[in-house]
Structure formats: C-alpha cells, structure tokens
N, C-alpha and C positions, 0 to 999 in steps of 0.2 A: 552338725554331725557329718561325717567324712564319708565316703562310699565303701572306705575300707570297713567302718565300725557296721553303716548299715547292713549289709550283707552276712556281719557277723550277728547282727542283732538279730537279722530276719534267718538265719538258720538255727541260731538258739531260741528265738521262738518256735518255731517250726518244730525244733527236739521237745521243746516244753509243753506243747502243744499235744502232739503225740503220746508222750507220756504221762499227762493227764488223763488223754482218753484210754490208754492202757487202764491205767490207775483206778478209772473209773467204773471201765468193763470190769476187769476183775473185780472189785468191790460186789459189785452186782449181780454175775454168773456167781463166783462164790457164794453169796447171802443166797440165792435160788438154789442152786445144785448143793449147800448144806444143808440147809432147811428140808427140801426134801428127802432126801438119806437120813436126816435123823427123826423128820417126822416115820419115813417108812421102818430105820430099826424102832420108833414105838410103836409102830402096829404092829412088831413081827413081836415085840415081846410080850403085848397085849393080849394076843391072840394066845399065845407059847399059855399064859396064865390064864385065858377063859378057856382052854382045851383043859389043862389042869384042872383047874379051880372048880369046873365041874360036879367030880369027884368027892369033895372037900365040902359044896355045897348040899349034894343030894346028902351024904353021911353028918351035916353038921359038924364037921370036922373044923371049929374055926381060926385053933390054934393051927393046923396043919396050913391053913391059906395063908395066916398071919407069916409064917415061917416063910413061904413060897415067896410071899410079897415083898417081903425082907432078901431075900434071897436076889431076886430080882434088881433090885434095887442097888443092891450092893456089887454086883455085878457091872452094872452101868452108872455107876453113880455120875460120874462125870457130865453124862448126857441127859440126865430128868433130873427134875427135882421132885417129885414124887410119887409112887404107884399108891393108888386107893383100890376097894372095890366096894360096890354097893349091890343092897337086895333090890327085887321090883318094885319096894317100896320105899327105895333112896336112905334106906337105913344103911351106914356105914358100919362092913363088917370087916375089912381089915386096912392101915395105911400105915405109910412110913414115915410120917411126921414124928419128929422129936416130943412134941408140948402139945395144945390144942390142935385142932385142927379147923381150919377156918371155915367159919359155917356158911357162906357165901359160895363156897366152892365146890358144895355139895351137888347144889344145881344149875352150875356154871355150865354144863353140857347133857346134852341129853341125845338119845338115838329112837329115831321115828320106828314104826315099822316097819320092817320090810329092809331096812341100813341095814348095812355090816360094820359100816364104821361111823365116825363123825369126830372131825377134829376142831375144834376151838380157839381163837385166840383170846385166853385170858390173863385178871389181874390177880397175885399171891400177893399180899402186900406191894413194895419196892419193885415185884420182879415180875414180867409176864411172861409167859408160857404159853407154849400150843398144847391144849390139853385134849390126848387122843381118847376117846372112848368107844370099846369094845362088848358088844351081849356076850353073853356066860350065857348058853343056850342050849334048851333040852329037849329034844324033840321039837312042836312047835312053840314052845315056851318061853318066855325067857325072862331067867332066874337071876341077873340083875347086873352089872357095869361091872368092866376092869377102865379105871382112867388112869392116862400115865401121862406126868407131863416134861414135855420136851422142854427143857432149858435156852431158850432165846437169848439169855446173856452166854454161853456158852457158844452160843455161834456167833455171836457175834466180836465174843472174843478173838476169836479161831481167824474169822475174817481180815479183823484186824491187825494183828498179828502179822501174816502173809502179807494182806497190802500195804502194811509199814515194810519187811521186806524189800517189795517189789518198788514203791518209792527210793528205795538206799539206791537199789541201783541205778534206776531212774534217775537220782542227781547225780550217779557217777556217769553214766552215760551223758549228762546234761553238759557237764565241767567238759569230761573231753571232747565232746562235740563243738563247744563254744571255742574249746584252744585252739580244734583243726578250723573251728571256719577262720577265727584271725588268721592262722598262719595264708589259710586259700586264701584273704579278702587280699591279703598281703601281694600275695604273686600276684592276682588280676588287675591290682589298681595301680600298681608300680608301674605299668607304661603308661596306664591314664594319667599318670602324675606329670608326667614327662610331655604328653597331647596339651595337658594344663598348661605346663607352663611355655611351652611352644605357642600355643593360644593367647597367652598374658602379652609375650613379646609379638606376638602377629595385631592385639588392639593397640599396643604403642608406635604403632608403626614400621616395625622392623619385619618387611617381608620378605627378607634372604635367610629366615630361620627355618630348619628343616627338624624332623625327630627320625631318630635310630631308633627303630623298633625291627626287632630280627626274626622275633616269632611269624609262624604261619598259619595263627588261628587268625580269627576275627580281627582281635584286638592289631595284629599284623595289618590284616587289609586296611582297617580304619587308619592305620599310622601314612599306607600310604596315598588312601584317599584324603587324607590330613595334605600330605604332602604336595599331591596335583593341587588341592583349593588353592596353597598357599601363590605355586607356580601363576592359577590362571588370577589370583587375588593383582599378583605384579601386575601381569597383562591388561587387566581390568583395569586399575589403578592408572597405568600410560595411556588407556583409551579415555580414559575418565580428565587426566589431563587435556587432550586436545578437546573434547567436548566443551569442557566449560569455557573455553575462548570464546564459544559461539551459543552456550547455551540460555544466559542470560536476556539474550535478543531473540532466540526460538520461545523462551517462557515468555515475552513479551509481546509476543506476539499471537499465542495462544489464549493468554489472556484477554486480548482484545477481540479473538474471534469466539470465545466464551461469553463474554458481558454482550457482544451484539447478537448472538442466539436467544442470548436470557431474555435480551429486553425485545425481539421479536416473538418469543414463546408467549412471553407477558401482553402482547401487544395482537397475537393471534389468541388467547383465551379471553383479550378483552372482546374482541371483536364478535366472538363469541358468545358473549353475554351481552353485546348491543342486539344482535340478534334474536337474542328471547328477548330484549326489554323491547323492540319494534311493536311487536300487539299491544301490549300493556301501555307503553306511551301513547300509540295511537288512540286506546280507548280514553285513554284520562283526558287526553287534549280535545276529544270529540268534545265531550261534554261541556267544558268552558265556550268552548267557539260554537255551539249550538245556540247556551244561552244566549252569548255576544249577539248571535243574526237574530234571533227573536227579539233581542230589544230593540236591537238597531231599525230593525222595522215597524218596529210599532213606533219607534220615535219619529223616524222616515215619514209616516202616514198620517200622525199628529200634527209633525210641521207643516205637511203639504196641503193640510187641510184649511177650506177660506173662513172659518173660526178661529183659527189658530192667533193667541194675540200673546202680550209680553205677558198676562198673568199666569198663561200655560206654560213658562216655563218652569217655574217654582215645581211642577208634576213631574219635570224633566229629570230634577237632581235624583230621585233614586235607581232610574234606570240607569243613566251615566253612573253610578258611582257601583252598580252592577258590573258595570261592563269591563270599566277601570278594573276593580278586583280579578276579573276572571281574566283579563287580560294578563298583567302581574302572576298570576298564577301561573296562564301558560308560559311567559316570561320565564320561571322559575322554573318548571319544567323544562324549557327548552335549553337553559342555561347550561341544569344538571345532567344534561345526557350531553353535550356540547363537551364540557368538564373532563365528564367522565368515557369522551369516544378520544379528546386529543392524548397522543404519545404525552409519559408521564414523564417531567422533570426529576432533574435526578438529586435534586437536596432535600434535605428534610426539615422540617421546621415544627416548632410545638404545637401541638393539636390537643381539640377537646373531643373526645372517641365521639360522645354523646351527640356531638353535631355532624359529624365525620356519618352514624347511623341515619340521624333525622336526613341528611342530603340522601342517602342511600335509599331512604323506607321514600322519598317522593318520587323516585322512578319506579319503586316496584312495588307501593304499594294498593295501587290500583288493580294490579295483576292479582295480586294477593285476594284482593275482595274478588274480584271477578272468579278463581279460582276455588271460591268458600273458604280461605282461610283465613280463622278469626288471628290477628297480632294483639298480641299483650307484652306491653313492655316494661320493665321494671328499673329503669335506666339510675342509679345512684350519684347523689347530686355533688358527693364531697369526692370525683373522681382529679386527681391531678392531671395536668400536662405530659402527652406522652410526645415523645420525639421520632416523626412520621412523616409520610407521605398520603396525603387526604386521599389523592386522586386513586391510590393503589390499595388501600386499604377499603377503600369504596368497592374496589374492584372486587378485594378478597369477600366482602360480608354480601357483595351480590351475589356470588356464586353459592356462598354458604346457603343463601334465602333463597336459589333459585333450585337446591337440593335438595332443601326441607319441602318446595313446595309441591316440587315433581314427587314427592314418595308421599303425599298426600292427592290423589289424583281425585279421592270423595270430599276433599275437603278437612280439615282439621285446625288445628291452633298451632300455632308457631309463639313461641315463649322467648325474646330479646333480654338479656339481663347484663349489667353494668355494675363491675362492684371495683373497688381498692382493696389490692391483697398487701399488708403493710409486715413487712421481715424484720426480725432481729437481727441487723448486719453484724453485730455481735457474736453472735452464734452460726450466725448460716453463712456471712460474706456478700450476701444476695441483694440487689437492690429493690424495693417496693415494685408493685407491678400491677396492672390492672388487667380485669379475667372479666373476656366479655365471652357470653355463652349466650349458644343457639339451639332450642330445648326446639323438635317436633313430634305428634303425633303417630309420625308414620310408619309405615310397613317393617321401618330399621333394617338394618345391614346383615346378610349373613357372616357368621365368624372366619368364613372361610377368604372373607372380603375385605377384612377392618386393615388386614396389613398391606392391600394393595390398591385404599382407595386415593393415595399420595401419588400413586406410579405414575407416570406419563403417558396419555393416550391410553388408561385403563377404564371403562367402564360398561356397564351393566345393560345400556339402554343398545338394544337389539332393532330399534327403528329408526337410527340414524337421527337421534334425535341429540346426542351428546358427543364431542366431540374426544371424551377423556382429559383435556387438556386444563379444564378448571379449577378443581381440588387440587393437580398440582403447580399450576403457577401460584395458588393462593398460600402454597403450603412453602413455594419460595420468597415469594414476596413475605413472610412472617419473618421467615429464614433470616431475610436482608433487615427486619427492623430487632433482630437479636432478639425475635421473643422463639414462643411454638404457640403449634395447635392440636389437639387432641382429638379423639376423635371416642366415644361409647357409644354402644349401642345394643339394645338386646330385639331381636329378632321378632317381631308384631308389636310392640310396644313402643318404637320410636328412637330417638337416635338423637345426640347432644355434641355439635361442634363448641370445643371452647379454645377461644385465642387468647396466649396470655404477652402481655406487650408490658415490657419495661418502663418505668416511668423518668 
C-alpha cells in the first residue's frame, strides 16, 4: 500500500471512527432523554386521572372513569399502550384493552406506602412497556391505581429513525472526507515520489542526481537535506576510495592485535583458575606423598633390620605396589595441572567431553570434597565426537565448577550431566549437539545479574577474591568452538550453567 492510499485510509478511518461514536452517543442520549419524557408525560397523565378519577370512585360513577380512561388514551395513543385503573383490592375497574385483559398485568406493579409513584418494566405479550402506577388517594387512604403503560417500542422506534438519519449523513460526510484526503495524500507524497526515486538512482550509484522540490514546508527542507546527503555521499565515496588502498592491511592488522588480546585474556583467566586450583592440588597431592613416606619408612626399617632375610621380601610387595599407585596418581595429577597451566594450541581435534570433565573433576575435585560439596554425575555413554580444544574446554568447566562451588560456601551438591541432543536437519538445518549442564545448590544469581555475568571484569565477589575475567573467557572460548552457554537461575534455589557444543 502506497503512502498516498495510507494517509487516505487513516483519515477515512478517523471520519469513520468519529461517526460511529456520533452514531453511538446519540443512540444512547436519545433512548435516555426519550424514555424519560415519556415515562414523565405518563405520570403527568397518571396523576391528571387519579386527581379526576377520585370523584368517579368516591360516587361509584364507573362508567364516567371508563370514559375518562378512554379519553385519555385516545389522546396519547401514540405514547402507551394502555391506561387501567384498579380498587385497593386489585379489582380492575376500568381499561382500554380491546379483548381480554391480560391477567398477569394486574399485579405486574404495585405502590408501597408512603410512594407517589412506581414505574415498572414489564411484559404485554411480544411488547414491553414501562408500566407507570399512580394512588387515587383520599385523605389518608388509598382508593386504588391508575397504571399507564409507556410504549418502549415507540421509543425505540423514534430512536431509530433519527439515528438512521444521522448515519445518511454520516456516510455522506465519510465519501467526502475520503475524496478530500486522496486529493491532500496526492499533493504530500508527489515530491516523496520524486525523494524516491532520486533515492532508487542515488542505491545504483548515480550520485550527481539532485530533486527540485520548490516548496518551503518540510517536505522542501527534507528535499534539500536529501540534496547535501547526496553531495557529502560523493565526498564520502572519494575518501572511501583512497581508504581502501590501505584498508585491507589496517584490518589486518587489527586482526592480529585482536586474536593476541583474546588469547592473553584466555591465558590471564586461565591463570586464574591455577590459582584457586593451588590449595586444592596441594591438598590432594599431600595425601599420596604422606602415604608414600610412611611406607617408605617402614620398608626402610624392615630392610635395615639384622632379621631381615630374602623371605621378608615377599611382605615387601604390598607396600611397593602402594607406593607405585600413589605415585602414578600424583603423576596424574601433576600432569593435569601441567596440561592445563601450558598456553593452549590453537587446532582442534575430536574429543570425548566425558574424559575432557574426568581430567577436569581430577584437579578440582579434591577441593570440592574439602569444600562439602557432594558431585553426582550423570555423564551419557552414547555421546559422540565433538570438534574441540581439551585444554580450553578444561579451562571453561573449571571455572563453571569453581562458581558453583563459591556460591555454595556451606556446602552443597553440584550435579554434572552429559547428554546428545540429536536435530532433524530436515526441519531445523541444525547439526546434532551435545548439552553438558552444571546444576548447583546454591544461593543462585540475582535477575539483575544473569545479563552481566558474560561481561569482562564483572563480578560480585567484593574481597578480591574474583578477578571477573572467567565466565567471560569461558563464554568466548564456547564462542570459538561455534556452540553457547546458558546461563538460569532463580534466586536461593541454585543456578544451572549449560554448554551446548556441536557435534
């Protein structure tokens, strides 16, 4: 739709609009302001006949009220459908029914003590009525109803009527409003027409194209701020040429002072997480190299001893084969912090996550136990090959586990899980991907937090005990192996990093 139609569209809505709410008011004020006026002409005629009728009652005159009623009646016929009047004892003594008179209507309204009036809305068969009733009162007494009923189809005719009227002109007002806005969408968009296509030839490259616009409204100013763009678009365009002589060796060289930041960023949050695994390693390795000097010494003391002959050695073999073991262990240990302190090679080669975690959980999970927190892992055994870097990926699930276990400071469970999320590349385009998730316990994240715990140099810990710099090297390095990571968390109940890596 073109901006000339819309403009016409949205002021003939706007007429249509308007004229509904017209349409609708008066519907409304009329059905109010008739209804009233004709329930009040039937209490004025009401009245007119219990002032009479009086007379009529005290003499038993019932033909003279019959007359009256009649009279009445025939006077307004337009406006009721019919005058009755009743004794104190709801015997009907005169109405202007044609035939029967419907015996349901008798006591369709009634007047309390103490009323002057009381109006109704009732049913006559097909037709409802506001049925007015009036005492016929004598002194303190009172000698029995005038009821008159106001005709509700009758206003509502009337109503109708008029707001068909006021609709006639309503659509005439509509039609012409609709013709003047084309004619105005006409005049305002004719120079936008002209900015168009001055615009069409300024994207195929033609920047010596200018537009004549002569007015000095708006649309003028725009024509010739249209006009300077085009000017400094040339200008631009010549600087734009000499740049690119030189600009492919400026981006190359930015690039390179980009990638040796990254891999210093990476290489400063790893260092950082050598740093907390220093306690932790140290305790895990105490304990092997304690047992180690305890056997070593009792072996030491066995040998040195002048009993000592070739059948004691056969007692020898289980402490050597202690030693051996704990040895290899710290072996193993010392390897993995080795591994995982040298700068990270920069290819990638297939990995099984599940062993990528087990190297991980042998540096920190010492720390873990020392710290009270219980690991459960749930690691799934049909995961495939992902295409990765061990050493960095190491790096990432340290940090994850050294976050979960900081926000557990009494202790708690830390929850590791491994599964294969398998796509319909059919449907989604997506390749397979494995979702490993880091479920904790703990204190969880404020919401005011979850979108800046990626930031650089952003975190929480107020004693210098976090450098900011881990969630996000861990959140680039995901970056670099084309997967993400996620982050949930609700507030005292614990908090869920999950990385999801392509297969």
């Amino acid at each position: 739709m073109s901006l000339r139609d819309k403009i016409a569209a949205i002021m003939a809505g706007v007429i249509l609009l308007f004229g509904l709410w017209i349409t609708i008011f008066i519907w409304m004020s009329l059905t109010r302001i008739l209804t009233e006026e004709h329930q009040d002409l039937g209490l004025i005629v009401s009245r007119n006949i219990s002032r009479q009728g009086v007379i009529f009652l005290q003499q038993g005159d019932f033909p003279g009220l019959e007359k009256l009623v009649k009279e009445e009646k025939n006077l307004y016929g337009k406006y009721f459908d019919y005058v009755l009047v009743v004794d104190s004892q709801e015997k009907v003594l005169a109405h202007t029914f044609w035939g029967e008179l419907p015996g349901e209507l008798v006591k369709a309204n009634k007047i309390s003590p103490g009323q002057t009036s009381n109006v109704q809305l009732v049913r006559t068969g097909k037709k409802m009525v506001y049925d007015i009733a009036v005492p016929i009162s004598a002194g303190e007494g009172m000698l029995g109803l005038v009821r008159v009923g106001v005709s509700k189809e009758h206003i509502g005719r009337t109503v109708t009527d008029i707001v068909a009227a006021v609709m006639r002109v309503t659509a005439a007002v509509i039609a012409i409003g609709t013709l003047f806005s084309f004619l105005l969408a006409s005049i305002i968009t004719r120079p936008l027409s002209r900015l168009t296509e001055a615009a069409k030839a300024i994207g195929h490259g033609h920047l010596n194209n200018q537009v004549d616009i002569k007015t000095n409204d708006e649309i003028g100013k725009l024509g010739k701020v249209f006009n300077q763009m085009t000017a400094d678009l040339r200008k631009s365009e010549s600087q734009l040429k000499e740049y690119s002589l030189t600009l492919e060796q400026r981006v190359e060289e930015r690039t390179q002072e980009l990638k040796q930041t990254q891999v210093q960023l990476v290489q400063s949050g790893k260092l950082a997480a050598i740093g907390q695994l220093g306690a932790g390693v140290a305790h895990e390795l105490n304990n092997p190299i304690g047992g180690i000097l305890g056997y070593a010494e009792y072996l030491l003391e066995k040998v040195r001893g002048p009993d000592f002959n070739a059948e004691d050695f056969k007692t020898c073999e289980k402490p050597l084969g202690y030693i051996k073991k704990e040895a290899e262990r710290c072996q193993t240990i010392i390897e993995n912090l080795l591994k995982f302190s040298r700068r990270s090679p920069e290819g990638f080669k297939p990995l099984n996550i599940n062993h990528v975690i087990e190297d991980t959980l042998t540096l920190v999970g010492h720390q873990l136990m020392v710290k009270k927190v219980e690991l459960k892992k749930k690691l799934a055994d049909d995961l495939k090959l992902v295409e990765g870097n061990a050493n960095q990926l190491q790096q990432v699930f340290t940090n994850i586990i050294f976050n979960a276990q900081q926000a557990m400071p009494e202790g708690g469970i830390l929850t590791i899980t491994t599964r294969l999320k398998v796509e319909d590349k059919r449907l989604s385009g997506k390749p397979d991907f494995i979702e490993i998730s880091f479920t904790d316990t703990g204190c969880g994240i404020p919401p005011e937090n979850l979108d800046k715990i990626f930031d650089p140099f952003f975190t929480t810990k107020m004693d210098w005990k976090g450098t900011g710099l881990g969630l996000s090297v861990s959140y680039q390095i995901v970056q670099n192996h084309k997967g993400q990571i996620k982050v949930e968390s609700i507030l005292g109940n614990g908090t869920t990093f999950t990385v999801f890596l392509p297969v």
